[in-house]
Residue, then its C-alpha position, 0 to 999 in steps of 0.5 A: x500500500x501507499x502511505x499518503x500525507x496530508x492535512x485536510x481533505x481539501x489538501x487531499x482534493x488539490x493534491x490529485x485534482x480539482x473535484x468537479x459537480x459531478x465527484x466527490x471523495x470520502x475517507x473511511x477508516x478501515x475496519x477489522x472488527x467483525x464486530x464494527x462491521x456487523x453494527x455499521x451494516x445494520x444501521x445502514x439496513x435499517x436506514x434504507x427500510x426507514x427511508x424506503x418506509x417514509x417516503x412513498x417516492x422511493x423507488x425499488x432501483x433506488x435502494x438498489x442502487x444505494x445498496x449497490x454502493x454500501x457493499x462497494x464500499x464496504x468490501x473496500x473498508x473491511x479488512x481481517x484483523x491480521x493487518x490491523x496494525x496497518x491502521x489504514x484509512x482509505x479514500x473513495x472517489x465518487x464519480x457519476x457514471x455519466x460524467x464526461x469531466x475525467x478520464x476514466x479507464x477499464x482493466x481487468x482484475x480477476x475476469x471482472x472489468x474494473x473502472x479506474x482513473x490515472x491521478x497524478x500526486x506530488x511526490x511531496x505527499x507520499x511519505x510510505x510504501x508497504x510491500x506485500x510479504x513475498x517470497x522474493x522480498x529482497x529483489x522486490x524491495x531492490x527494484x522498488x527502490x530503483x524504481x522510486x530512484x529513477x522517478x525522483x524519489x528519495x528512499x528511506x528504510x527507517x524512521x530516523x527522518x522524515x525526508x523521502x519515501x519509507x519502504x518496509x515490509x509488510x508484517x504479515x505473514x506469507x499465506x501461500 
C-alpha cells in the first residue's frame, strides 16, 4: 500500500485534482472488527427500510442502487484483523457514471472489468510504501527502490527522518 500525507481533505482534493459537480471523495477508516462491521451494516439496513418506509417516492432501483454502493464500499473498508496494525484509512472517489469531466479507464482484475482513473500526486505527499510479504522480498524491495530512484524519489528504510519515501515490509505473514 501507499502511505499518503496530508492535512485536510481539501489538501487531499488539490493534491490529485480539482473535484468537479459531478465527484466527490470520502475517507473511511478501515475496519477489522467483525464486530464494527456487523453494527455499521445494520444501521445502514435499517436506514434504507426507514427511508424506503417514509417516503412513498422511493423507488425499488433506488435502494438498489444505494445498496449497490454500501457493499462497494464496504468490501473496500473491511479488512481481517491480521493487518490491523496497518491502521489504514482509505479514500473513495465518487464519480457519476455519466460524467464526461475525467478520464476514466477499464482493466481487468480477476475476469471482472474494473473502472479506474490515472491521478497524478506530488511526490511531496507520499511519505510510505508497504510491500506485500513475498517470497522474493529482497529483489522486490531492490527494484522498488530503483524504481522510486529513477522517478525522483528519495528512499528511506527507517524512521530516523522524515525526508523521502519509507519502504518496509509488510508484517504479515506469507499465506501461500
Amino acid at each position: 500500500n501507499i502511505g499518503i500525507e496530508f492535512n485536510n481533505i481539501d489538501d487531499l482534493e488539490k493534491c490529485f485534482f480539482k473535484l468537479k459537480d459531478d465527484a466527490e471523495i470520502n475517507l473511511y477508516k478501515v475496519i477489522y472488527e467483525k464486530e464494527n462491521a456487523k453494527q455499521l451494516i445494520s444501521e445502514f439496513l435499517l436506514q434504507i427500510y426507514e427511508k424506503a418506509n417514509l417516503q412513498s417516492s422511493y423507488s425499488e432501483s433506488a435502494v438498489i442502487d444505494e445498496i449497490l454502493l454500501f457493499s462497494t464500499m464496504m468490501k473496500y473498508i473491511i479488512k481481517s484483523k491480521v493487518f490491523e496494525h496497518e491502521k489504514e484509512v482509505r479514500f473513495i472517489l465518487y464519480v457519476r457514471k455519466d460524467s464526461s469531466q475525467y478520464d476514466i479507464k477499464f482493466t481487468t482484475k480477476k475476469g471482472i472489468v474494473v473502472p479506474y482513473m490515472n491521478l497524478k500526486l506530488e511526490k511531496k505527499y507520499i511519505k510510505k510504501i508497504t510491500m506485500a510479504p513475498l517470497l522474493e522480498q529482497e529483489t522486490a524491495q531492490k527494484t522498488l527502490e530503483f524504481f522510486l530512484k529513477q522517478n525522483g524519489y528519495k528512499v528511506r528504510y527507517d524512521d530516523t527522518t522524515d525526508d523521502g519515501v519509507l519502504i518496509k515490509s509488510s508484517e504479515v505473514p506469507i499465506r501461500y
